[in-house]
C-alpha positions in Angstrom: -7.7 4.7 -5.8 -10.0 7.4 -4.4 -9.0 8.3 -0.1 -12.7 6.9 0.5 -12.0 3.9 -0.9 -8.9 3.3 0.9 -10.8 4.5 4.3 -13.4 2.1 3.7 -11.2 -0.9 3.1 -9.1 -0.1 6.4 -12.0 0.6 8.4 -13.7 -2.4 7.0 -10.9 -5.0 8.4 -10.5 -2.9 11.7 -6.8 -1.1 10.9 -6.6 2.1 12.9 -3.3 3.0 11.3 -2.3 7.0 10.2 -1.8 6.9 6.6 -0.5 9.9 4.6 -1.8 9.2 0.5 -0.3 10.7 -2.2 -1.9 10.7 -5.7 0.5 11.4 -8.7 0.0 10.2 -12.5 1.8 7.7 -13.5 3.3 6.3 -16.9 1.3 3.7 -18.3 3.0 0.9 -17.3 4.4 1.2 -13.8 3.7 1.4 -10.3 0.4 2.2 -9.4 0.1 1.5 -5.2 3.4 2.0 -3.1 3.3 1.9 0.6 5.8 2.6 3.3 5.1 1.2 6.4 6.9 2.9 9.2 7.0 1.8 13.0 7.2 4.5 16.3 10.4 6.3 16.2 11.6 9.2 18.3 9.4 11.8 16.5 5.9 9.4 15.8 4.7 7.4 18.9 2.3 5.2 15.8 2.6 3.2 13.1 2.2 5.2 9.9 1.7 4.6 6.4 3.0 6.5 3.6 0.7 5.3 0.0 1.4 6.5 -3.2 -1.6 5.8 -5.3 -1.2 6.2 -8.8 -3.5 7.0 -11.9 -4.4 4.5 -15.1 -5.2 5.4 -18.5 -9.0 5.4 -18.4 -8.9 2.1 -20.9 -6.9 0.8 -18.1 -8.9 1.9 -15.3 -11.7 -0.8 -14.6 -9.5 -3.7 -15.0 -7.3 -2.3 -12.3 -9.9 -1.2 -10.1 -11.2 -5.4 -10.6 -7.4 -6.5 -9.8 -6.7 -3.7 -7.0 -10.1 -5.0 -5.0 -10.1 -8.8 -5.4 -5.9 -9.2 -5.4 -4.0 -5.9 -4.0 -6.1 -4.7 -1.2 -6.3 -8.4 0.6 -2.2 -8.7 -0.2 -2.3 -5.6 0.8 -3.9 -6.1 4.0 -1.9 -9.6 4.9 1.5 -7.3 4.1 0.3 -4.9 6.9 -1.1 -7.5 9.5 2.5 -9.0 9.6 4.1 -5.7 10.2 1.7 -4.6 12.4 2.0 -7.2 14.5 5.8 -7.2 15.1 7.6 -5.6 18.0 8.9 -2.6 18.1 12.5 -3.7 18.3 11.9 -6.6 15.5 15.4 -7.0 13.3 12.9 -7.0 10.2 12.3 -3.1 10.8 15.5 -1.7 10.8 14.9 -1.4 7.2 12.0 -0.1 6.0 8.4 -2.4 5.1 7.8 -1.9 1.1 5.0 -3.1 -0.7 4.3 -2.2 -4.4 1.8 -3.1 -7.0 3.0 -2.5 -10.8 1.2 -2.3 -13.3 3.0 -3.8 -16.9 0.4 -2.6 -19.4 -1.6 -6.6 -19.4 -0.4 -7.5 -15.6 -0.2 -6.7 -12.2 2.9 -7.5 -10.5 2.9 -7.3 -6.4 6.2 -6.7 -5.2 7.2 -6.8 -0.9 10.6 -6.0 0.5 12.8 -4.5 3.0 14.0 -0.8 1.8 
């Protein structure tokens, strides 16, 4: 996933959210975009995202991108409209939002949980 692409989406469906993206390569199978979601603490008065975005074998690479824009980004973007949208004191954040898309070398597998 390119920053600009990423950008666009959020801008797109109107998230004003500070996000810190992290590229690294992954192995060929595994996950390929991780996000942290993170509510105001004592040191952030925001919301922030943390988004590990990770790379495909180029074979790999245009089915993904096909997956990541018609399935993961609109998952995606449900996953982070319900976190947004809970209070600051919600019992559901005092463990962290995690939302994960895995790639199993024919699948993508979207996984969301508490941390």
């Amino acid at each position: 996933m390119e920053a600009d692409s990423l950008d666009g989406f959020l801008t797109k469906h109107n998230a004003s959210i500070h996000v810190d993206l992290v590229y690294w390569v992954t192995k060929p199978v595994g996950s390929i975009f991780e996000v942290h979601f993170w509510k105001p603490n004592e040191n952030f008065d925001h919301n922030r995202l943390y988004i590990r975005a990770g790379a495909l074998p180029k074979d790999k690479a245009f089915e993904v991108k096909t997956n990541l824009e018609t399935e993961i980004l609109p998952r995606f973007r449900q996953w982070l409209d319900r976190h947004e949208q809970l209070p600051d004191h919600s019992p559901l954040l005092n463990k962290v939002p995690y939302f994960n898309a895995r790639y199993t070398g024919k699948d993508i597998v979207i996984e969301e949980r508490y941390i």
